[in-house]
C-alpha positions in Angstrom: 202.4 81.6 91.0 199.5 81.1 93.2 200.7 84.8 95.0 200.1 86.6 92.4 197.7 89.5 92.2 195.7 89.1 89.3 194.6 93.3 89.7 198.0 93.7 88.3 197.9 91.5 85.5 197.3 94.7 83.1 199.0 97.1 80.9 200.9 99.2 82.1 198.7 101.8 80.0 195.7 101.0 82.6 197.1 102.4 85.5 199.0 105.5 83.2 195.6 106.3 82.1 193.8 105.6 85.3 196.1 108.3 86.9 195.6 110.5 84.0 191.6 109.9 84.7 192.1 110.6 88.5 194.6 114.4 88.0 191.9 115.5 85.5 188.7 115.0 87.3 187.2 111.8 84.9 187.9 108.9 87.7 184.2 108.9 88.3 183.2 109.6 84.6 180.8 106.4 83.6 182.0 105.1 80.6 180.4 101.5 79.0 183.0 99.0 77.2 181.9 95.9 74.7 184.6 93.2 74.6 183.7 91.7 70.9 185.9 90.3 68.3 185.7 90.3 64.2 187.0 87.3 63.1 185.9 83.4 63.7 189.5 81.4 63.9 189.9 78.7 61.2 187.2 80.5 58.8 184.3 78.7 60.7 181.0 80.2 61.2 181.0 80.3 64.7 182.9 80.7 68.2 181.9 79.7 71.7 181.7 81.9 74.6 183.9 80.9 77.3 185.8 82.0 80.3 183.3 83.8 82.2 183.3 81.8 85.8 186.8 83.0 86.0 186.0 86.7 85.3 183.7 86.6 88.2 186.0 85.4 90.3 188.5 87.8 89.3 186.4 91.0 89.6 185.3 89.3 93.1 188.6 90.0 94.6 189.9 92.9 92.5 192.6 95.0 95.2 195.8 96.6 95.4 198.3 95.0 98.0 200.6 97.3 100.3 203.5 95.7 98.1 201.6 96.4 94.8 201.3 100.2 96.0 205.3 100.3 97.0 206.2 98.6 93.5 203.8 101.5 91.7 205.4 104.2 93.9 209.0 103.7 93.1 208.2 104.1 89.3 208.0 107.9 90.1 205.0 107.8 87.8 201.7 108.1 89.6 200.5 110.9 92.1 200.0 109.9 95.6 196.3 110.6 95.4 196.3 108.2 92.9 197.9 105.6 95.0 195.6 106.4 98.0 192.9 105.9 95.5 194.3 102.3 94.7 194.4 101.3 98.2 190.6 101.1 98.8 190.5 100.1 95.4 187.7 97.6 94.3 184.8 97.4 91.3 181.8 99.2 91.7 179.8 99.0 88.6 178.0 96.4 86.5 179.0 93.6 83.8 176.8 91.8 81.1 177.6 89.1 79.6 176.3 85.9 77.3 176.4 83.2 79.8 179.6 80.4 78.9 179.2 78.1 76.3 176.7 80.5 74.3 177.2 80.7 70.5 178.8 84.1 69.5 179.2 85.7 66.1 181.6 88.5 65.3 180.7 92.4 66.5 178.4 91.6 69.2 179.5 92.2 72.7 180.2 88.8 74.7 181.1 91.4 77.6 179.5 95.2 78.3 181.0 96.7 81.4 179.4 99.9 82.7 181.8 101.6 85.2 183.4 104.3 86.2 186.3 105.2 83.8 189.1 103.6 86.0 187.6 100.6 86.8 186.6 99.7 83.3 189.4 100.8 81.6 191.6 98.5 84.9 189.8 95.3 84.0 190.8 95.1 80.2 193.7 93.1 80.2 192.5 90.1 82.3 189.1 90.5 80.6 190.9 90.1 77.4 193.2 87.5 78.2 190.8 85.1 79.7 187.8 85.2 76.9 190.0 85.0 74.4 191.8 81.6 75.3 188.8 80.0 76.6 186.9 81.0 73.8 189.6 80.2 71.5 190.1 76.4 73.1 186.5 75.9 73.1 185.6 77.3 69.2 188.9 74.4 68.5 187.1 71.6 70.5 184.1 71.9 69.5 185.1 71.6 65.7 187.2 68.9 65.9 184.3 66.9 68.2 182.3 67.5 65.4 184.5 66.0 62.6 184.5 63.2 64.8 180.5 62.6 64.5 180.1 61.4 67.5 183.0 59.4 68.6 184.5 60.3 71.7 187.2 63.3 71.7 189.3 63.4 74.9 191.9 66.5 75.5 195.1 65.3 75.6 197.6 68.5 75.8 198.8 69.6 79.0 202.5 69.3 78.4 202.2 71.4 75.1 200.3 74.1 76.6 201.9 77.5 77.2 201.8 77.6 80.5 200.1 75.8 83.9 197.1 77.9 83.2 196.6 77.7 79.8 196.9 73.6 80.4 194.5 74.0 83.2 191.6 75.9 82.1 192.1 75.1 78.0 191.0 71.7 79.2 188.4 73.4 80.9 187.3 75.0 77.8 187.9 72.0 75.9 184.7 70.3 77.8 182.8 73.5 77.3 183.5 72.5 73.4 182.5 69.3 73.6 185.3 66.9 74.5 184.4 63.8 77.2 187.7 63.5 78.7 191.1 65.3 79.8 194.3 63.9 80.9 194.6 66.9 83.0 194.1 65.9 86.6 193.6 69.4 88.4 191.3 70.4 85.9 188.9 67.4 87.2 189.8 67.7 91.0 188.9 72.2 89.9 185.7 71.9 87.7 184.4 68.0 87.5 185.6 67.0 83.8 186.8 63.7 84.0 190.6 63.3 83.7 191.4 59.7 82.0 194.5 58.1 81.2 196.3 54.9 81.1 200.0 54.3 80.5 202.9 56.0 78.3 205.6 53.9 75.8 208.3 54.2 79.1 205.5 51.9 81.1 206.0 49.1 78.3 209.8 50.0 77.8 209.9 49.7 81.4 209.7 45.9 81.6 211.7 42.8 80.0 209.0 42.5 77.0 205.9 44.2 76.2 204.1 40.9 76.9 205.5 41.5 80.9 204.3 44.9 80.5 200.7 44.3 79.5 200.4 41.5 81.8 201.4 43.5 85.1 199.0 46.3 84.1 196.2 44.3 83.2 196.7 43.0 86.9 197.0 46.4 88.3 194.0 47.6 86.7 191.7 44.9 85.6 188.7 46.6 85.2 189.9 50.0 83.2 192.6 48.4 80.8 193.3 50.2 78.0 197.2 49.3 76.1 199.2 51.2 74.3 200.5 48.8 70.9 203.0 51.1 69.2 206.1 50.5 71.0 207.6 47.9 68.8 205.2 47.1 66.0 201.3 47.4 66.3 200.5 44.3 64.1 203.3 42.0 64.7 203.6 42.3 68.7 201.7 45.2 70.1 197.7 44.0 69.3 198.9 39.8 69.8 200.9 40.9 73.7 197.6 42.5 73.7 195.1 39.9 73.3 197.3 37.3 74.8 197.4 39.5 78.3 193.6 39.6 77.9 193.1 36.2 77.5 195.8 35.3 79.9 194.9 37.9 83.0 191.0 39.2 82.3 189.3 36.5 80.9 189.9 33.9 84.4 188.9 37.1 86.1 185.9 37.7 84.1 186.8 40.9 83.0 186.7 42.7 79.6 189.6 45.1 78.0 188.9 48.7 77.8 190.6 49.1 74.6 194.0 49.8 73.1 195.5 52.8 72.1 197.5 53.2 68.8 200.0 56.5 69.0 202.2 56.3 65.8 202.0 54.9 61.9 199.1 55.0 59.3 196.4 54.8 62.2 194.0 54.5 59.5 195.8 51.2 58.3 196.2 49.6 61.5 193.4 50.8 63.0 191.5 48.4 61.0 194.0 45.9 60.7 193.5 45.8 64.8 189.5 45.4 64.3 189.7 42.7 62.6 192.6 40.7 65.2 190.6 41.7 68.5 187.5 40.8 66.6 188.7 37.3 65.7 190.1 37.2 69.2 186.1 37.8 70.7 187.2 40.8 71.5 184.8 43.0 69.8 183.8 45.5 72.3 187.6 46.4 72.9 187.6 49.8 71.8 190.4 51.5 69.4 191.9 54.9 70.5 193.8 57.4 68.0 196.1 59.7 69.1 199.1 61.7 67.5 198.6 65.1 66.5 195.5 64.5 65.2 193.2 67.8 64.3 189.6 67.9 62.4 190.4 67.5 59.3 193.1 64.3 60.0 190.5 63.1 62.2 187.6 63.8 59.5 189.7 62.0 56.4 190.6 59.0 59.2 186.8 58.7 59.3 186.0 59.2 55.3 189.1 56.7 54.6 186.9 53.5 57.0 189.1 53.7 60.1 188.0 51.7 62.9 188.6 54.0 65.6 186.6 54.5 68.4 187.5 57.5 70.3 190.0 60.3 69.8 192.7 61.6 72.0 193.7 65.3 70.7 196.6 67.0 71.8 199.0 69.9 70.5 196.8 70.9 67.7 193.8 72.2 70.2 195.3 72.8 73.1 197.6 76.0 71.2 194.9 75.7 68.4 197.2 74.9 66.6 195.9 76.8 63.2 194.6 79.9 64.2 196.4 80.2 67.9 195.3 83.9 68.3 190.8 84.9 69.1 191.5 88.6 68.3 188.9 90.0 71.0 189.0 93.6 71.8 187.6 95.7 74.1 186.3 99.5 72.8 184.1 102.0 74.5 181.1 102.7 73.0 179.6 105.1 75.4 179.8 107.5 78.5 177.0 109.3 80.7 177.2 112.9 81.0 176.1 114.5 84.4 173.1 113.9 83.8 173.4 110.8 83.4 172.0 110.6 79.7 174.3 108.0 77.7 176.3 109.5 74.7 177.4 106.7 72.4 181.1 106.7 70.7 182.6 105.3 68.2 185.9 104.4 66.8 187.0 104.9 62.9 189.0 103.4 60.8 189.8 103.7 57.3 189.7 99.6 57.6 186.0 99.6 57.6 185.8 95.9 59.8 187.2 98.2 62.6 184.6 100.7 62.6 183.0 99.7 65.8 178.9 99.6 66.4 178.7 102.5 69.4 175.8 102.8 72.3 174.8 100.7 74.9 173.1 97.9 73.4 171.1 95.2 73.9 172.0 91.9 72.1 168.5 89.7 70.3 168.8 86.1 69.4 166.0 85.4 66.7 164.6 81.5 66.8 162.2 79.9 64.3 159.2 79.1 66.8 158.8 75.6 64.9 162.3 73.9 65.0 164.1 76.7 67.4 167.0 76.9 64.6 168.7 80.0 65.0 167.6 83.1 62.0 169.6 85.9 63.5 170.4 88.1 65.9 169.8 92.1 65.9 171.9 94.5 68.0 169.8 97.2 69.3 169.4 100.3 71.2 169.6 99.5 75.3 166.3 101.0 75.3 164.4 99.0 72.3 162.5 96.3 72.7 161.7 93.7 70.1 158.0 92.5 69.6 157.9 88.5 68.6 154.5 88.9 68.1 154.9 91.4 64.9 156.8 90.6 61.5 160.2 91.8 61.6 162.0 92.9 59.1 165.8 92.4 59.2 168.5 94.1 56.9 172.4 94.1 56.0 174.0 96.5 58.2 176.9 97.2 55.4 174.8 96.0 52.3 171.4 97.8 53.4 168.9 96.5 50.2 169.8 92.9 51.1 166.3 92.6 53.6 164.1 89.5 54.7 161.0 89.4 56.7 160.5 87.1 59.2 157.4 85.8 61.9 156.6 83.1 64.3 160.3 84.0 66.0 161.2 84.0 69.0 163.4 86.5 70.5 165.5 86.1 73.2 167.9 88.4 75.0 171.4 87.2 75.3 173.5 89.5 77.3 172.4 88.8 81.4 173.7 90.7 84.2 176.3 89.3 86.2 177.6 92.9 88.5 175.1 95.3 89.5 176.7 97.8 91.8 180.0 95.7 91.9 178.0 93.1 93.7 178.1 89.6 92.0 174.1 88.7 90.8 174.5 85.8 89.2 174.4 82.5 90.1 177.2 80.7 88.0 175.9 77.3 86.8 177.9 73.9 87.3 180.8 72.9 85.1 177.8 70.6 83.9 175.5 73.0 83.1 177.5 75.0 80.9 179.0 71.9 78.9 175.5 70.9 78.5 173.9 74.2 77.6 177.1 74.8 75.0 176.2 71.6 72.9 172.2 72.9 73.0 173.6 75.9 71.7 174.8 74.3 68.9 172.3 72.5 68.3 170.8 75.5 67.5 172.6 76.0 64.2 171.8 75.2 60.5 174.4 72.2 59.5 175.0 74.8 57.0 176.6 77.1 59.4 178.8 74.4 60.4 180.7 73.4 57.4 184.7 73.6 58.3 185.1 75.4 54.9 182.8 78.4 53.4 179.7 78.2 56.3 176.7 79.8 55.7 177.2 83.5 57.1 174.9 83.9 60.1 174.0 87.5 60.4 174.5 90.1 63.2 171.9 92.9 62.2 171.6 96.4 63.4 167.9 97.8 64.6 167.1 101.1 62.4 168.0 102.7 65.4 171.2 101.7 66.9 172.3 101.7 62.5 171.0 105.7 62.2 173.1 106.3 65.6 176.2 104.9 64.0 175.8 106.6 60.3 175.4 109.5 62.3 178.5 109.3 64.5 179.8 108.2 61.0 178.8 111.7 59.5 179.8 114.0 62.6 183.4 112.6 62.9 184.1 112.5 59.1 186.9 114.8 58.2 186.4 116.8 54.9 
C-alpha cells in the first residue's frame, strides 16, 4: 500500500480529459475550481473542515512514475505528447483553503484551486476523497462530544473502519472534532493524539477466573488500571473481582484504580449500580467507562436517564458515521481567465435549484459580533470586494431576497488563506495541537441555537450584491427559451 502513487488515485475521466485539454490547445487554459458541499450530514447545522495537512502533502509530491506512464500507454488511449507531458508532470498553480478544523456551512468553498486546466481538473479525486472523510469523521465527533457535555469521548473504531486509512486518519479527524483519545496507535506515533487502551474480554477469558485476571493486570500495570466487568456478570462478579483486586494489589502499593469499563447490558442500569459498589468500597474517584455502539443520541438519553458514566468510548457509529456515512462534497469550476488574463465566471444549471452553483472567484467573509465574537454570517463575495467593518452592512437571502437585516460593530474576517502560490507550498501547517484547539474555538463561536442535533437555527451563507447580480446574470444568459 505504502507504494502507491497517490497522482493516480483519480478518475479515469481526469486523465481522458486532461488529454482532450492537451490535443486541443486548453492544457494551459487557467481555470479556478471550489470544492463545496450542500448538505450538513445528520441535519446539523454545521460541519468541520478537515483533511487539509494531507492535501498538502499530496500536492507536494504530485508525479507520474516510468511504470505509471507504461500502465497509461498500453491503454491505447492517450497521445504520446500527452504522456511526455505527464513525465515532467507536477502542480504549478495556487490553492485556498479554510484552515482545518474551521466551521463550514454549505456552498462556500472549503477549497479554490486556481490552475491550469490539467492540473486542476488532475487533483479532484484525492481532493474529494480526503475532505470529505475527514470532514465527515470530524462533523460526527464533534456532535457526539457534545451530547456528552463534557465527559470524555475517546475513538474507539479501527477494526470497523473501511480500510487502514480510513482507521488511521478518521481518528485523526476524530480529535480535530473533539475526542481526547484513540485506540489507534499509528495515529499517535503520526499526528500526537493520544492512543489509550486497556484490555479486551479474551484477556479475562484468558485466565482460570476473572479474579486471576484482574489481579495479574493490576500487577502489570499498577498505575493505569482500568477493568473491563462484563465478561460474566457486571454486578455479581465483574465490579466485586474488581474492587477485591484493588484492595488486594493497589491499595499495599498505594496506588488508585483508573476505572472500569462496562461493554454490554443496560449501561445506564449498571452504570449506577457500579457507583454506588466502588463508592461504598472508597473507591470514589474510579472512573466508569461506556462503550458499545454508542452514538449522540444513546449517549445523550444515557446522560438524561442519571447514568454514572464518566467517559465514553465510541466506536462503529463514528468511525463509518454511522448515520449519514456519505459528506457529499463536489468540486465545480466557477471560472477561467481568458488571454488576457481577465476572469470569466461560470456556472452550472440545474433544474434542481440546490445545484445551481454560485460562479467567480470569490472571496469567503466571516461576520463576528465585536462584543461576544458569536458568529452573524458569512457573505461570499466578488475576489475583488472588500468588506468595510467599520460601515453598517446590510445582509440579504440569496434565494428569498426581501428577507434583509442590518448589522454593525462586526467584525469581518476572511476565511479562505493561501496555501500554493505558484505550486510552491506557503503555508506553514499548524500542529496536530493547534488545529484540535483552534476547531473547538471555532465552535465556540456558534449560537447554542445552531447546535441543536434536531432543527438548528439556519446559519446563513449570503451573496454580496455583486457576486448575486453576476450569478442572476449567468442565470439569464444560459436560460433556454
Amino acid at each position: 500500500m505504502n507504494n502507491i502513487n497517490y497522482t493516480m488515485l483519480c478518475d479515469f475521466y481526469e486523465l481522458t480529459m486532461g488529454n482532450g485539454y492537451f490535443k486541443c490547445g486548453l492544457k494551459d487554459k487557467i481555470s479556478y475550481f471550489d470544492l463545496f458541499f450542500r448538505q450538513i450530514p445528520d441535519g446539523g447545522g454545521f460541519a468541520i473542515a478537515c483533511g487539509l495537512e494531507q492535501i498538502v502533502d499530496y500536492i507536494s509530491n504530485l508525479h507520474f512514475s516510468d511504470e505509471d506512464i507504461k500502465f497509461l500507454r498500453n491503454k491505447n488511449l492517450f497521445s504520446e505528447e500527452f504522456l511526455n507531458y505527464l513525465k515532467t508532470f507536477k502542480f504549478t498553480g495556487d490553492i485556498y483553503a479554510v484552515p482545518e478544523g474551521t466551521v463550514v456551512f454549505p456552498n462556500e468553498p472549503i477549497i479554490t484551486v486556481r490552475a491550469p486546466a490539467i492540473e486542476a481538473q488532475l487533483i479532484e479525486t484525492f481532493l474529494l476523497l480526503t475532505i470529505n472523510h475527514q470532514t465527515l469523521i470530524a462533523t460526527k465527533a464533534n456532535r457526539i462530544v457534545r451530547a456528552a457535555e463534557g465527559r470524555a469521548v475517546s475513538e474507539f473504531g479501527s477494526r470497523r473502519a473501511q480500510g487502514a486509512d480510513a482507521a488511521i486518519y478518521g481518528a485523526r479527524a476524530a480529535g480535530i472534532g473533539g475526542c481526547s483519545s484513540t485506540a489507534c496507535t499509528v495515529t499517535d506515533q503520526l499526528f500526537g493524539f493520544p492512543a489509550t487502551g486497556t484490555m479486551a474480554h479474551s484477556w479475562i477469558q484468558m485466565f482460570d477466573d476473572e479474579y486471576t485476571a484482574f489481579k495479574v493486570y493490576c500487577e502489570c500495570y499498577p498505575n493505569s488500571v482500568t477493568l473491563l466487568v462484563d465478561t460474566y456478570n457486571v454486578l455479581k462478579s465483574g465490579v466485586p473481582n474488581a474492587i477485591k483486586a484493588f484492595d488486594n494489589v493497589l491499595k499495599p502499593l498505594g496506588a488508585r484504580p483508573k476505572g472500569i469499563r462496562i461493554d454490554s447490558g443496560d449501561i445506564t442500569y449498571l452504570s449506577k449500580k457500579a457507583r454506588m459498589m466502588l463508592d461504598n468500597a472508597g473507591y470514589e474517584d474510579c472512573k466508569i467507562i461506556a462503550s458499545n455502539s454508542l452514538d449522540e443520541y444513546l449517549i445523550r438519553d444515557m446522560i438524561f436517564q442519571g447514568a454514572k458514566i464518566d467517559f465514553f468510548g465510541v466506536g462503529e457509529r463514528l468511525i463509518t458515521a454511522k448515520s449519514h456515512p456519505v459528506f457529499g462534497g463536489v468540486y465545480k469550476l466557477s471560472a477561467v481567465e481568458d488571454r488576457e488574463g481577465n476572469i470569466i465566471p461560470k456556472i452550472k444549471i440545474s433544474e434542481n435549484v440546490t445545484k445551481i452553483t454560485v460562479p467567480h472567484l470569490k472571496k469567503l467573509y466571516r461576520l463576528y459580533d465585536r462584543e461576544n465574537n458569536k458568529a452573524i454570517a458569512d457573505q461570499l463575495c466578488v475576489y475583488d470586494e472588500i468588506i468595510d467593518d467599520t460601515k453598517d452592512l446590510t445582509l440579504f437571502d440569496p434565494t428569498f431576497t426581501w428577507k434583509k437585516k442590518k448589522i454593525n460593530n462586526f467584525k469581518a474576517v476572511e476565511l479562505l488563506k493561501p496555501i500554493f502560490k505558484n505550486g510552491k507550498c506557503v503555508y506553514d501547517k499548524p500542529s496536530y495541537k493547534e488545529i484540535c484547539n483552534y476547531a473547538k474555538a471555532q465552535v465556540d463561536t456558534l449560537w447554542d441555537e445552531i447546535k441543536r442535533f434536531e432543527n438548528p437555527h439556519v446559519y446563513y451563507v449570503d451573496l454580496s450584491k455583486k457576486l448575486w447580480s453576476v450569478k442572476n446574470s449567468l442565470l439569464d444568459k444560459n436560460s433556454v427559451e
